[in-house]
N, C-alpha and C positions, 0 to 999 in steps of 0.2 A: 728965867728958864721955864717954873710955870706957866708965866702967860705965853709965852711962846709956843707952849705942849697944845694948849688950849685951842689960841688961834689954829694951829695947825689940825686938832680935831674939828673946830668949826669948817674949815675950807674941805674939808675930805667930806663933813656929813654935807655941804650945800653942794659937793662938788654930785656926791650919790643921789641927791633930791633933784638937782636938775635931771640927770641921767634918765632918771625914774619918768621924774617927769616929762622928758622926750617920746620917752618910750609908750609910755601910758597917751598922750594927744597923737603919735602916729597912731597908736592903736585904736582911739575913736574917730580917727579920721579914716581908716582903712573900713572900719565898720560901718561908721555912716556911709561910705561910698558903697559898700559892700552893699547894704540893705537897700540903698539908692537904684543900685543897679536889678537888684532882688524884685524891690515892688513896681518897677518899671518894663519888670518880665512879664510878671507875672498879669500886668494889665494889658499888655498885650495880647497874652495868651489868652486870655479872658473875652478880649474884643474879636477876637480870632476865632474863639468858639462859636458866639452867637451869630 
């Protein structure tokens, strides 16, 4: 019965670390692209000027 409590706390906490961990690589992926997109502005606007 213990190991059973157990196992099922181990599946719930990797089940919440992948989640996390989804959540967290879209959000550096949305960032990288974000700032991707940012400093590819901003070099425009820069070549735009002179």
């Amino acid at each position: 019965m213990n190991f059973l409590l157990l196992l099922d706390k181990v599946h719930y906490l990797s089940t919440i670390y992948s989640l996390v961990n989804k959540i967290l690589i879209s959000e550096l992926v949305g960032l990288s692209a974000f700032s991707a997109i940012f400093i590819r502005t901003t070099l425009v606007v820069k070549i735009n000027h002179t």
